[in-house]
NUDRENDREN-717424 format. One record per residue (C-alpha): residue number from 1; residue in one letter; x, y, z. Coordinates in Angstrom, 2 decimals, decimal comma, always signed. Each point is the difference from the previous one (the first is absolute). Layout:
<recs>
[rec NUM "A" [X Y Z]]
...
</recs>
This chain:
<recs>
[rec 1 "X" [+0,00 +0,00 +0,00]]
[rec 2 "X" [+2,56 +2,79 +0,99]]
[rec 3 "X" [+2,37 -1,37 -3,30]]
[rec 4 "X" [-3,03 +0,49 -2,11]]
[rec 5 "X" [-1,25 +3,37 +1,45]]
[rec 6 "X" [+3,88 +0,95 -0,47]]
[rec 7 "X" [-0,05 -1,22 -3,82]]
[rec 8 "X" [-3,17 +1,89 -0,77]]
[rec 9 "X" [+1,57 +3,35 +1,82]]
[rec 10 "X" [-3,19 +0,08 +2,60]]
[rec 11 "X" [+0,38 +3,56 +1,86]]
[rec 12 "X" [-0,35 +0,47 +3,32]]
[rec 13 "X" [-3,48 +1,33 -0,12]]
[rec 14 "X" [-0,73 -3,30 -1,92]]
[rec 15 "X" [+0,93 -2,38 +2,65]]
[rec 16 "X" [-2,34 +1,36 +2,23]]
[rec 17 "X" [-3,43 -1,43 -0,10]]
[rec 18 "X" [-2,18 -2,63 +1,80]]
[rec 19 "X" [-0,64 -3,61 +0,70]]
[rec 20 "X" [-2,73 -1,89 -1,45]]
[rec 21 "X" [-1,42 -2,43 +1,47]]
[rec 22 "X" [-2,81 -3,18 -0,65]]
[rec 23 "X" [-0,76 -3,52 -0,32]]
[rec 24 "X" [-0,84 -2,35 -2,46]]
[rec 25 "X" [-1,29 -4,01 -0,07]]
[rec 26 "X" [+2,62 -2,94 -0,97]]
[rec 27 "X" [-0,54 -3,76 -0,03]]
[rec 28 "X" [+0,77 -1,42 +4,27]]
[rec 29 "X" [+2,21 -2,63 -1,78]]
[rec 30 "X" [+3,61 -1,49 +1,49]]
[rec 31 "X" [+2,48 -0,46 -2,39]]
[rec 32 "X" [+3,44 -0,87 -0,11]]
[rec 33 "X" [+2,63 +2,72 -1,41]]
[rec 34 "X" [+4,01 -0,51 -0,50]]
[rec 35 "X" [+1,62 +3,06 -0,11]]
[rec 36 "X" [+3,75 -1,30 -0,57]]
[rec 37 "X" [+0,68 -3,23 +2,54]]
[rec 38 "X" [-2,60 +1,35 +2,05]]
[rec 39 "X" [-3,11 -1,90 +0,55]]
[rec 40 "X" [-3,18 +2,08 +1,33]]
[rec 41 "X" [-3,74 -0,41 +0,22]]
[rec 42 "X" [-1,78 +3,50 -1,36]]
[rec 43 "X" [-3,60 +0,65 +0,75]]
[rec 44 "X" [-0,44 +0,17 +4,23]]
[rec 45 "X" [-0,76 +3,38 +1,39]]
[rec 46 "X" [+3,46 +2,21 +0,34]]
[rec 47 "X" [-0,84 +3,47 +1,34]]
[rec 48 "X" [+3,40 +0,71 +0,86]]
[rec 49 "X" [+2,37 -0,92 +3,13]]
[rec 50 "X" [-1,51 +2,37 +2,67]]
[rec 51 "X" [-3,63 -0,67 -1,30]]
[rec 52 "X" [+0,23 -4,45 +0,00]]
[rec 53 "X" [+2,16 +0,52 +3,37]]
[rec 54 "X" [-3,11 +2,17 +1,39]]
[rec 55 "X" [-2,84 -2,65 -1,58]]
[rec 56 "X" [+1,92 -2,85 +2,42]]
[rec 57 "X" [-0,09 +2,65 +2,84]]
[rec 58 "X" [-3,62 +0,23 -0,80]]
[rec 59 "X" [-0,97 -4,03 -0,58]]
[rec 60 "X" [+2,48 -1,33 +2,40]]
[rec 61 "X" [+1,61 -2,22 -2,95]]
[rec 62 "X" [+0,97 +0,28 -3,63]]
[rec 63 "X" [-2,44 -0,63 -2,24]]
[rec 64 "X" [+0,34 -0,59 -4,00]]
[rec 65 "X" [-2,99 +1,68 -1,71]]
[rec 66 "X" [-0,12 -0,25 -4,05]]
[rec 67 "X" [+0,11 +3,86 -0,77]]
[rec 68 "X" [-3,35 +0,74 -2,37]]
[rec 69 "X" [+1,42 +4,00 -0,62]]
[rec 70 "X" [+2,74 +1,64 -1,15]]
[rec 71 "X" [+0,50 +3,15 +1,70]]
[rec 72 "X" [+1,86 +2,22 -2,40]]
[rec 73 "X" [+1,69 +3,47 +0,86]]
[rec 74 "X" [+0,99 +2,15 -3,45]]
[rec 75 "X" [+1,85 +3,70 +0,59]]
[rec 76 "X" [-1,09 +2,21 -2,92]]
[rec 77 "X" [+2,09 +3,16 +0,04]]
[rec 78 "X" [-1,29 +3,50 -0,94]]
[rec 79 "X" [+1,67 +0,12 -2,99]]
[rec 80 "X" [-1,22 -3,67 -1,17]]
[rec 81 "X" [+2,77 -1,81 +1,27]]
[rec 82 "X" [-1,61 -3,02 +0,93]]
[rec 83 "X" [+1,33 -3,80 +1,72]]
[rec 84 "X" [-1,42 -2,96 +2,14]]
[rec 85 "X" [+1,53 +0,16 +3,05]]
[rec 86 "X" [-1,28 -2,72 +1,66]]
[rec 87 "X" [-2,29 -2,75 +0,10]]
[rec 88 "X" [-1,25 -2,15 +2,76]]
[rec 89 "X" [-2,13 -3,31 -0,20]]
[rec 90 "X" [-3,06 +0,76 +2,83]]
[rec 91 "X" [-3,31 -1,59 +1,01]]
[rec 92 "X" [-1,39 +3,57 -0,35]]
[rec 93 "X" [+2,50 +2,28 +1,88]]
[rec 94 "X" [-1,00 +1,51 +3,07]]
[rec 95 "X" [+0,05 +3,57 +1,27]]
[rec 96 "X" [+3,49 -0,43 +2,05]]
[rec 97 "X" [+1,43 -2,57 -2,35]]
[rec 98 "X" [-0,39 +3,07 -2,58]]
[rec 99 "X" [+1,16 +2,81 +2,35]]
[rec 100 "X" [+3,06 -2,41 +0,81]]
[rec 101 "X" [+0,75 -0,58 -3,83]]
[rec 102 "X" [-0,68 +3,64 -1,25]]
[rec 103 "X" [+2,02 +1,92 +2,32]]
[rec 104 "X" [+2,82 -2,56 -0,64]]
[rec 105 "X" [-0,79 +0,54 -3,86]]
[rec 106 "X" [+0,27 +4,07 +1,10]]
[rec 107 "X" [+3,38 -0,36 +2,01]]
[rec 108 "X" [+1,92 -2,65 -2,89]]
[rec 109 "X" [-1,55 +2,99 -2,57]]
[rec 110 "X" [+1,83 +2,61 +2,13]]
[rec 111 "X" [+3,12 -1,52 +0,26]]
[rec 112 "X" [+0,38 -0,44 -3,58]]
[rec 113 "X" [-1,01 +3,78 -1,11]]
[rec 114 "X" [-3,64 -0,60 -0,45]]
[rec 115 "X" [-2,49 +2,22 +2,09]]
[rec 116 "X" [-3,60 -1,06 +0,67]]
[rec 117 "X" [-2,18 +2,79 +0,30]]
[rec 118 "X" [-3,22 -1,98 -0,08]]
[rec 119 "X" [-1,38 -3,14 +0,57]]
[rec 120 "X" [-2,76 -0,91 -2,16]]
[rec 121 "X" [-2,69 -2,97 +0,40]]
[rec 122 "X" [-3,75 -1,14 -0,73]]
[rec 123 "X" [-2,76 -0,11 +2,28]]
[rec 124 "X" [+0,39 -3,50 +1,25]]
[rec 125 "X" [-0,54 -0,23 +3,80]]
[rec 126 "X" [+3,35 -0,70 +0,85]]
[rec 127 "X" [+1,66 +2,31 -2,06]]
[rec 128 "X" [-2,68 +2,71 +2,04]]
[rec 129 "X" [+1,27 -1,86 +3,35]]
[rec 130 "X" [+3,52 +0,58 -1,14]]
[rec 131 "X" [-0,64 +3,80 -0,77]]
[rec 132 "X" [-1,32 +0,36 +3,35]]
[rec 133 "X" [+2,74 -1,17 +1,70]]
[rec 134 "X" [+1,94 +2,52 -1,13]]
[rec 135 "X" [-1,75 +2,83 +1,89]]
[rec 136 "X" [-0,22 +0,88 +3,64]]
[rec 137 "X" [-2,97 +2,18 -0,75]]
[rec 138 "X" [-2,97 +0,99 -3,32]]
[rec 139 "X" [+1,89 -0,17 -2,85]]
[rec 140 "X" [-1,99 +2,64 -1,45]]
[rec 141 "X" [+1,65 +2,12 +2,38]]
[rec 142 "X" [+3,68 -0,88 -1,03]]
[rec 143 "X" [-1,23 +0,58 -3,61]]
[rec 144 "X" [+0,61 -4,20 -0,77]]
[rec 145 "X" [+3,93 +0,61 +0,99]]
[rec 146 "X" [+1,40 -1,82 +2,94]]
[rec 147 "X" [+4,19 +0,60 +0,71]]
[rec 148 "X" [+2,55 -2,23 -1,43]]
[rec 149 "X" [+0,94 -2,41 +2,69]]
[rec 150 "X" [+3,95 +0,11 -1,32]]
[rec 151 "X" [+0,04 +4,06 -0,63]]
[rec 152 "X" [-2,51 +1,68 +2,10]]
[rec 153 "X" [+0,41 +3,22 -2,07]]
[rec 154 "X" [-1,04 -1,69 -2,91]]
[rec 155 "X" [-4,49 -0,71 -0,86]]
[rec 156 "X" [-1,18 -3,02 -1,52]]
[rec 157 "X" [-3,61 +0,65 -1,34]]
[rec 158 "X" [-2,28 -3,21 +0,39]]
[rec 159 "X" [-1,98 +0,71 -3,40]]
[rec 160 "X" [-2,85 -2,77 -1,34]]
[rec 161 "X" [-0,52 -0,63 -3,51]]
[rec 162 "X" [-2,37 +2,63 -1,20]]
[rec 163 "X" [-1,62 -2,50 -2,76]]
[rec 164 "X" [-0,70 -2,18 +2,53]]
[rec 165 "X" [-1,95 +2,00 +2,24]]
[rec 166 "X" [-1,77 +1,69 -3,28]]
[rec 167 "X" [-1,45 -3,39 +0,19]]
[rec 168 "X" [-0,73 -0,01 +3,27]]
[rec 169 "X" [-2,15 +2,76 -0,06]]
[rec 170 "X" [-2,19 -1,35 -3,22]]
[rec 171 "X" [-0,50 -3,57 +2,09]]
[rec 172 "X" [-1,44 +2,07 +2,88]]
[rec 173 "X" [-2,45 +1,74 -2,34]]
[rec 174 "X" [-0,75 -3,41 -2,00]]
[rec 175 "X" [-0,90 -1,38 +3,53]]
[rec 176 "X" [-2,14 +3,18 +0,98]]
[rec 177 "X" [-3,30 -0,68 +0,37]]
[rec 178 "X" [-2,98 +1,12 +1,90]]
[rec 179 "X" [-0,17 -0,77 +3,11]]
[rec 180 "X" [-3,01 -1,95 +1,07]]
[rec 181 "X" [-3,03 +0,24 +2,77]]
[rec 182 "X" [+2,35 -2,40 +2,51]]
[rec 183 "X" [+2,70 +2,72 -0,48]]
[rec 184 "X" [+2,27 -2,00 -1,79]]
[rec 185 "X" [+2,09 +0,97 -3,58]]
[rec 186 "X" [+2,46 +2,60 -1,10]]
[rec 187 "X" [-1,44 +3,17 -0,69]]
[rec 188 "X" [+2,46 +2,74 -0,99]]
[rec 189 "X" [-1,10 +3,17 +1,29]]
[rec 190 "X" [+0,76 +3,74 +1,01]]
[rec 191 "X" [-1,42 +2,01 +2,70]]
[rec 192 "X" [-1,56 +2,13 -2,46]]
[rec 193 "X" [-2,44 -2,57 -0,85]]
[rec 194 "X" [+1,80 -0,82 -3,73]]
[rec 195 "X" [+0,69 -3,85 -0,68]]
[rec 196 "X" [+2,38 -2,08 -2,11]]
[rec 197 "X" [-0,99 -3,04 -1,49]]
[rec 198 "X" [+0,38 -2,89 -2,77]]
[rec 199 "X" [-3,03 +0,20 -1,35]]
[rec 200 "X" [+0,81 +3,64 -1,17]]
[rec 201 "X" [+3,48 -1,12 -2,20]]
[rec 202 "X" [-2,86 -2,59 -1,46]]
[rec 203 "X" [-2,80 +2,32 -0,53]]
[rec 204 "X" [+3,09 +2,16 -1,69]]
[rec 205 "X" [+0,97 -3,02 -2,10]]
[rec 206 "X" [-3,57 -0,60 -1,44]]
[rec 207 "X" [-0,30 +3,46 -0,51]]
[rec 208 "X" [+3,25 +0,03 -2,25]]
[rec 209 "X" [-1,62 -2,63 -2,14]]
[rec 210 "X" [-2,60 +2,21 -1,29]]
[rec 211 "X" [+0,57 +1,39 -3,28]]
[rec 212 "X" [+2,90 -0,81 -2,32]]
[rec 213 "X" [+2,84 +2,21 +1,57]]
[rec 214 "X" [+1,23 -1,36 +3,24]]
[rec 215 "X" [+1,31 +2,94 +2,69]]
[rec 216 "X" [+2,42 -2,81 +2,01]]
[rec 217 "X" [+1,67 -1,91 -3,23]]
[rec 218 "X" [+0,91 -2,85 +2,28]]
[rec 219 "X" [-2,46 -0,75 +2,28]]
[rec 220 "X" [-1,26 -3,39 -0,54]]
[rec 221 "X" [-1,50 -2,87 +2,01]]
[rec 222 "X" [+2,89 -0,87 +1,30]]
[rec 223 "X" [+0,95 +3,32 +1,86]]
[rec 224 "X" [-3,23 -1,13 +1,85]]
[rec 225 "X" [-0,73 -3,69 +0,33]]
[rec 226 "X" [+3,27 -0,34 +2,05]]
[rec 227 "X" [+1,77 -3,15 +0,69]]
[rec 228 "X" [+2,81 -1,67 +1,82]]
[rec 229 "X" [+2,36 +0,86 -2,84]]
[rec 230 "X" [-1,32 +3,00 -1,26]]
[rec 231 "X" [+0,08 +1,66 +2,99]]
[rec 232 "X" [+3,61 -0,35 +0,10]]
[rec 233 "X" [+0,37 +1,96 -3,22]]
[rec 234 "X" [+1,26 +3,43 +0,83]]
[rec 235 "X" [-1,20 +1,60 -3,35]]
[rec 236 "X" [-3,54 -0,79 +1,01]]
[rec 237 "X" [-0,26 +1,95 +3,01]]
[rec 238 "X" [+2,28 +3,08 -1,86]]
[rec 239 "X" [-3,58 -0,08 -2,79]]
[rec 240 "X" [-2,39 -0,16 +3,02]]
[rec 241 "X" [+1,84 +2,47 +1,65]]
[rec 242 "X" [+1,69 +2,75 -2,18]]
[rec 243 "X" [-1,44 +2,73 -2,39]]
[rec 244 "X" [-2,16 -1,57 -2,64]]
[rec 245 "X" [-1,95 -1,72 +3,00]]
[rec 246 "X" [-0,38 +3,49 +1,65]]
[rec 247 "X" [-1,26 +1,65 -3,38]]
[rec 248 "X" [-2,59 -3,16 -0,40]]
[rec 249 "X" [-1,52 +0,45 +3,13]]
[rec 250 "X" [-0,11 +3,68 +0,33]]
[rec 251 "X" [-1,74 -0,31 -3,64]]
[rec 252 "X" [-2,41 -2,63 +2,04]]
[rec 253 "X" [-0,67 +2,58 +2,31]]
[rec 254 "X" [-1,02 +2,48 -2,11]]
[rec 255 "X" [-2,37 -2,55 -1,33]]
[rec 256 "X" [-1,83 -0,54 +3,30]]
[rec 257 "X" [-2,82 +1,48 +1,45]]
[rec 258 "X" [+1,72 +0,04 +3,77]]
[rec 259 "X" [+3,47 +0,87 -1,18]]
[rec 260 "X" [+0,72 -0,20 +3,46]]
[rec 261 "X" [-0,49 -3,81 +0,60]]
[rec 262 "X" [+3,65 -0,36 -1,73]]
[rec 263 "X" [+1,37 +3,20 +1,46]]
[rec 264 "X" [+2,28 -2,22 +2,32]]
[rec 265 "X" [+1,39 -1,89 -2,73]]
[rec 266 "X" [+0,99 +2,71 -2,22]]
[rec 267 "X" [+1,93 +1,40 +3,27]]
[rec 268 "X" [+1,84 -3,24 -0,01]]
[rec 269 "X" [+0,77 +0,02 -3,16]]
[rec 270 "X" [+1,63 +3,57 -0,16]]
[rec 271 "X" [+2,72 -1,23 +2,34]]
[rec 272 "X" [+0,51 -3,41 -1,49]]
[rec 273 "X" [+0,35 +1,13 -3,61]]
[rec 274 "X" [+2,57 +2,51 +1,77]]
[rec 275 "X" [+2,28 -3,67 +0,84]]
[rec 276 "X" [-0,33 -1,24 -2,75]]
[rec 277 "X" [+0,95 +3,00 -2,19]]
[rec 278 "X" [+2,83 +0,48 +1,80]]
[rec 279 "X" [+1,49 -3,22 +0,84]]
[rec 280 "X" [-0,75 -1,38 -3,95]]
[rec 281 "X" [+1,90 +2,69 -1,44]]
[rec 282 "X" [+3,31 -1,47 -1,21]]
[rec 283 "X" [+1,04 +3,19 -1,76]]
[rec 284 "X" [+0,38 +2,34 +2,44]]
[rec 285 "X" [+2,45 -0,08 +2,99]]
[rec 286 "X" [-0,43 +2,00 +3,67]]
[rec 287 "X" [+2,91 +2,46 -0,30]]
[rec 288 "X" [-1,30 +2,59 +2,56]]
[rec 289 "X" [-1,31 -0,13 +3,30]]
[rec 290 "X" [-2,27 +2,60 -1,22]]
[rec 291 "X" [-1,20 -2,16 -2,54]]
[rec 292 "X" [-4,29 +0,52 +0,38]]
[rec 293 "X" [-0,09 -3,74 -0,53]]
[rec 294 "X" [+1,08 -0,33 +3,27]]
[rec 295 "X" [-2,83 +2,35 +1,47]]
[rec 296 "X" [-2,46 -1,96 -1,84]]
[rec 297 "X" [+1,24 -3,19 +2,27]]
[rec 298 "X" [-0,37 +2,18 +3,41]]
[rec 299 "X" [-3,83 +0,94 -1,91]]
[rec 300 "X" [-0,92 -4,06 +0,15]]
[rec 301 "X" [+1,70 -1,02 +3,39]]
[rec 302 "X" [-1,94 +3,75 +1,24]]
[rec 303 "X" [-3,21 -1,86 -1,61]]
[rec 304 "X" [+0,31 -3,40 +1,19]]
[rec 305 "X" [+1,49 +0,89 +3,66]]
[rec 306 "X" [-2,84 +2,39 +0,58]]
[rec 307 "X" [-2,56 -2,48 -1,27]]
[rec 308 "X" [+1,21 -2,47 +2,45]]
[rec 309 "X" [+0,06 +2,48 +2,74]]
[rec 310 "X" [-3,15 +1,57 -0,45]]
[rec 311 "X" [-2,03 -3,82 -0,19]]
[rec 312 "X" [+2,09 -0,70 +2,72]]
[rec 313 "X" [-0,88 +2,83 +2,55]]
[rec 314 "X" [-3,89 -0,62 -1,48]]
[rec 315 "X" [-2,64 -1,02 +2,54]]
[rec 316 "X" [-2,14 -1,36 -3,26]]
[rec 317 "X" [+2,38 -1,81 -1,94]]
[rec 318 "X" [+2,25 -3,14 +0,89]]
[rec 319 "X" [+3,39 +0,16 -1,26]]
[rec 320 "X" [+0,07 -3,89 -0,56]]
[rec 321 "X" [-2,89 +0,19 -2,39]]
[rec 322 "X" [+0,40 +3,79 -1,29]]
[rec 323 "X" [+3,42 +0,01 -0,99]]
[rec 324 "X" [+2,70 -2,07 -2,07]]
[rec 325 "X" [+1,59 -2,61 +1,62]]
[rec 326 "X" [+2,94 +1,44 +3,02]]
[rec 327 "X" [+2,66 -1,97 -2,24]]
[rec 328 "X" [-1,14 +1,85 -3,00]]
[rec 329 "X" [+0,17 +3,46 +1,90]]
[rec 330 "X" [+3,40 -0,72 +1,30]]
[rec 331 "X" [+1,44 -1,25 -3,01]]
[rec 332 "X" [-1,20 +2,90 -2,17]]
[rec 333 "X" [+1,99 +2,29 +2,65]]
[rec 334 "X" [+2,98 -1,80 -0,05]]
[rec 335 "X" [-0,06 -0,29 -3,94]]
[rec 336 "X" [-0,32 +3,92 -0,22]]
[rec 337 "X" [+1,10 +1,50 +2,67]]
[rec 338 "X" [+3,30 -2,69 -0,08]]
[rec 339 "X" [+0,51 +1,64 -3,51]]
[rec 340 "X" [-0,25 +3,59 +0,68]]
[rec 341 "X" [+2,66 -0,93 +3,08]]
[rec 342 "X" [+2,15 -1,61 -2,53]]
[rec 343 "X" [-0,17 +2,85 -2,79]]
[rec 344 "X" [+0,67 +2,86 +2,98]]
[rec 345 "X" [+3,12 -1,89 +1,35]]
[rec 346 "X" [+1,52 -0,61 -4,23]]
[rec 347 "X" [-2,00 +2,22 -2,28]]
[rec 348 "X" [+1,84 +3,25 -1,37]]
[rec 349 "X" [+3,96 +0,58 -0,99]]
[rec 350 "X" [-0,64 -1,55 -3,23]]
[rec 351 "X" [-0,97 -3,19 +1,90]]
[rec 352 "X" [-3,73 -1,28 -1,17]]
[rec 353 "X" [-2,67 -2,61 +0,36]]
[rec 354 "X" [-1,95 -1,30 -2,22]]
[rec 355 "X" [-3,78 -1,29 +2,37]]
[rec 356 "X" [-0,80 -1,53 -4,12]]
[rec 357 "X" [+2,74 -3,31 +1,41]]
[rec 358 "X" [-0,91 +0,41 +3,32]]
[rec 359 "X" [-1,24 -2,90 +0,92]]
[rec 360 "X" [+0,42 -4,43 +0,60]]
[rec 361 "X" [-0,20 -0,45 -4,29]]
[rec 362 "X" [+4,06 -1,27 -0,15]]
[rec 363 "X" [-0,34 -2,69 +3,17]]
[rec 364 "X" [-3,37 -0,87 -2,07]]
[rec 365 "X" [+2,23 -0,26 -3,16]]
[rec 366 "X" [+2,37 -1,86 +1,51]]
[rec 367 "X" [-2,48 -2,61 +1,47]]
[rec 368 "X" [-1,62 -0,25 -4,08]]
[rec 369 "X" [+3,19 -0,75 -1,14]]
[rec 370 "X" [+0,69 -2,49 +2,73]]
[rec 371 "X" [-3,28 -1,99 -0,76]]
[rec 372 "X" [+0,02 +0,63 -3,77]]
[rec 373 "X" [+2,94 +1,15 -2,03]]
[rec 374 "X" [+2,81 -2,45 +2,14]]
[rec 375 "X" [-2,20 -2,76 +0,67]]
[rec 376 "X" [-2,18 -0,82 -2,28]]
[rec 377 "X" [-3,36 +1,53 +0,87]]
[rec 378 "X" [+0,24 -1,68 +3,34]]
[rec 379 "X" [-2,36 +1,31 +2,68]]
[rec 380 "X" [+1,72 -1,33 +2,56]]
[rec 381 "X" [+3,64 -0,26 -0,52]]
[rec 382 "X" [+2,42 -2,04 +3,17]]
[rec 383 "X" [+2,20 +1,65 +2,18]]
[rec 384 "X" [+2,86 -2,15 -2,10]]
[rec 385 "X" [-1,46 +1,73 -3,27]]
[rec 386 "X" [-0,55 +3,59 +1,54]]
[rec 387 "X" [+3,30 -0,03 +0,98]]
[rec 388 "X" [+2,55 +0,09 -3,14]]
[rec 389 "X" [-3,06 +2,09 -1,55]]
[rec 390 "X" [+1,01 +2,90 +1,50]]
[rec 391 "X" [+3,36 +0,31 -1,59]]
[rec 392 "X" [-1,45 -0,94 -3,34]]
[rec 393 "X" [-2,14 +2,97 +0,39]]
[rec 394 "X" [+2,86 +2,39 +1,06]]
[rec 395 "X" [+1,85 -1,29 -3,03]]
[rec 396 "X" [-3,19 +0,40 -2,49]]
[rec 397 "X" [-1,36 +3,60 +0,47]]
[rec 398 "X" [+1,41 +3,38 +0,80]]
[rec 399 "X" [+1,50 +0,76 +3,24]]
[rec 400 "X" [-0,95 +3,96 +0,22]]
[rec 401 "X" [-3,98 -0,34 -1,08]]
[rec 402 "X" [-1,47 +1,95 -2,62]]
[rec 403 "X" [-2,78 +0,61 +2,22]]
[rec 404 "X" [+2,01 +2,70 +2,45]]
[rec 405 "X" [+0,24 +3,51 +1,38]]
[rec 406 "X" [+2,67 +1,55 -1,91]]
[rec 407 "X" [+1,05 -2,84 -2,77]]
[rec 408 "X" [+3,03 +1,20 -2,36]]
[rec 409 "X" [+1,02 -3,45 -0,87]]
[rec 410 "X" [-0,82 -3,41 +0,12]]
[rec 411 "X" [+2,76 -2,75 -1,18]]
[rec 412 "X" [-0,65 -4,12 +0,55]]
[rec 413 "X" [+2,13 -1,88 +2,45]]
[rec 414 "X" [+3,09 -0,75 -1,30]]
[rec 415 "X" [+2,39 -2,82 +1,11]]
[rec 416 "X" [+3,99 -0,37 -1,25]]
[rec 417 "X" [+1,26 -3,52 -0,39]]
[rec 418 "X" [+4,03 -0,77 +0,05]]
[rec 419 "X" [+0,28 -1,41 -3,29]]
[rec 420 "X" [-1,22 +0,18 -3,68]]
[rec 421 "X" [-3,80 -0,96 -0,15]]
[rec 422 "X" [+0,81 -2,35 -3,13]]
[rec 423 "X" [+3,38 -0,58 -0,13]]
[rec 424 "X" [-0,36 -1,67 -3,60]]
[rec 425 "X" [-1,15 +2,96 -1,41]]
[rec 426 "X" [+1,01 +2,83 +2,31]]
[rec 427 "X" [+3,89 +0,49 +0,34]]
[rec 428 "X" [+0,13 +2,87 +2,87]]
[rec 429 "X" [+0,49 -0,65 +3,21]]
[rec 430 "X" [-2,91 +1,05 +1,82]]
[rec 431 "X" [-3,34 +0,78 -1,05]]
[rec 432 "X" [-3,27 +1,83 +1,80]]
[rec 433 "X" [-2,96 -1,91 +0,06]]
[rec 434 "X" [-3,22 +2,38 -0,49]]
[rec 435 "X" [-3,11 -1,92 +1,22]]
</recs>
């Protein structure tokens, strides 16, 4: 990693960045690996020393488990620099087995030239158990930024992957619903009487069928009729969620005798179009602090906090059935207000960065090519498999990602070998092999 980052001139700006962090399924198979004259069985649970030393603290004996995840750690620089740190075969990793392995990922990073300056996850439950670990008090009130345990001077922000909460929010209003005479059901509501419901993005479908030009060009059945796959699709939630949605239904409105039976809705909508607009746009990079983009993040954590608060402190309305789920709440916070920490601690100096790549797509990547590109369209690949994968995949795509802050250049990995690549038809000495 530091040879590479040398080779491809990384500056110093571009070997800061964060940790990303997730899971993904393998095959719980034991199988026997050489590796020289050594023997070894691959495919139990290995979280690390301190981690299997604290699991026989905690069970009394060792145990062998078959590990059924691969817990992967990837640091993505903001200049694009990108490389798999680590990987660590897990029976879904816990909160401290993560805090153990990422701070060690953040100390072995620091040692070598390579700042973290963020930590970024999904919305699983442990990763959220692992993020509050990390504060003594509301994050919201640290701004998502908890001190570097190995430099206290220096602020790690705890950020979650906006696309991921994007769908968070549009599986809370899917599940919204009225809530019934035994006073059961999600009901969105404000304390201004407005409501937020399904049945209004469907009424706003149906109404987008009529006639032959369509307001929302992709809205389809799909967007709607959600499933256990679909709803893991983040460009379905950025459609239900962004501009052409908010233009459909505020068309819907103005179709409707009580215009103000959606009123709640279209208030929604005005701050979620604002995410997606902003964290879609691969063109344009934060350079400023003063940057109004950023003041249009403070608008939608102003909206949602004061929503909460307001439902919250109401005598009428019940949080638990008025309001989005708590995870939602708190992961929205720590996916916007961790960013606007981040961009006031690096933005400015002719340093930039770009919200368009700001999010879990290159761990995602890196998992696709895992199950498809190096082995064969398998699911589930073993812990054996997984393994040399990872180098392949260094070797086979670029090390500084097109998809950055501030790209200038992007080159393939490139590996020299001693002697002549052919020696029948090559007659120098050494030769560079471009893969």
């Amino acid at each position: 990693m530091v040879r590479e980052a040398d080779r491809q001139k990384i500056s110093e700006f571009g070997k800061h960045g964060g940790i990303l962090i997730d899971e993904m399924t393998i095959q719980d198979d034991l199988q026997i690996s050489k590796e020289g004259d050594t023997w070894n069985l691959v495919g139990a649970v290995d979280m690390g020393e301190i981690n299997n030393r604290i699991d026989v603290i905690m069970n009394g004996q060792k145990k062998i488990k078959l590990a059924t995840h691969v817990f992967q750690l990837i640091f993505h620089g903001f200049t694009g620099f990108r490389w798999p740190i680590a990987y660590f075969a897990s029976e879904t990793a816990t909160a401290h087995q993560i805090f153990q392995i990422v701070w060690e990922g953040v100390d072995k990073l620091d040692d070598r030239g390579f700042i973290v300056d963020y930590i970024m996850m999904d919305g699983a439950s442990t990763n959220r158990s692992f993020s509050s670990m990390l504060f003594t008090v509301d994050p919201r009130e640290e701004g998502y930024m908890t001190k570097n345990m190995y430099d206290a001077s220096h602020k790690i922000c705890i950020i979650q992957d906006v696309m991921h909460v994007l769908k968070k929010i549009r599986n809370n209003l899917e599940s919204s619903k009225s809530v019934n005479e035994h006073g059961s059901g999600r009901l969105l509501s404000m304390v201004d009487g407005s409501v937020i419901t399904w049945d209004h993005f469907i009424e706003a479908f149906k109404f987008n069928l009529q006639g032959g030009f369509r307001l929302h060009r992709k809205l389809s059945k799909e967007h709607l009729e959600l499933t256990s796959l679909t709803k893991m699709r983040n460009s379905l939630a950025i459609d239900v969620l962004g501009k052409e949605m908010l233009f459909l239904m505020r068309s819907y409105q103005a179709s409707l005798t009580n215009q103000d039976s959606v009123r709640g809705t279209v208030r929604l909508l005005q701050q979620t179009c604002k995410i997606t607009e902003i964290f879609c746009d691969k063109n344009r990079s934060i350079t400023d602090i003063s940057d109004p983009r950023l003041d249009m993040l403070h608008e939608v954590l102003s909206f949602f906090n004061t929503w909460e608060k307001t439902v919250s402190e109401s005598t009428i309305l019940v949080s638990q059935k008025h309001l989005m789920s708590k995870e939602t709440r708190d992961d929205l916070n720590s996916s916007l207000m961790g960013f606007i920490s981040l961009c006031r601690q690096h933005v400015g100096n002719g340093r930039a960065i770009s919200p368009g790549f700001f999010n879990s797509d290159l761990i995602e990547n890196f998992f696709c090519q895992q199950r498809g590109i190096k082995n064969g369209l398998n699911t589930n690949p073993t812990i054996q498999q997984y393994g040399p994968s990872v180098n392949s995949i260094c070797l086979g795509q670029r090390t500084v990602s097109s998809k950055s802050n501030s790209i200038l250049k992007a080159s393939y990995f490139s590996a020299t070998v001693p002697g002549a690549l052919n020696k029948k038809s090559q007659s120098h000495k050494g030769a560079k092999l471009r893969v």
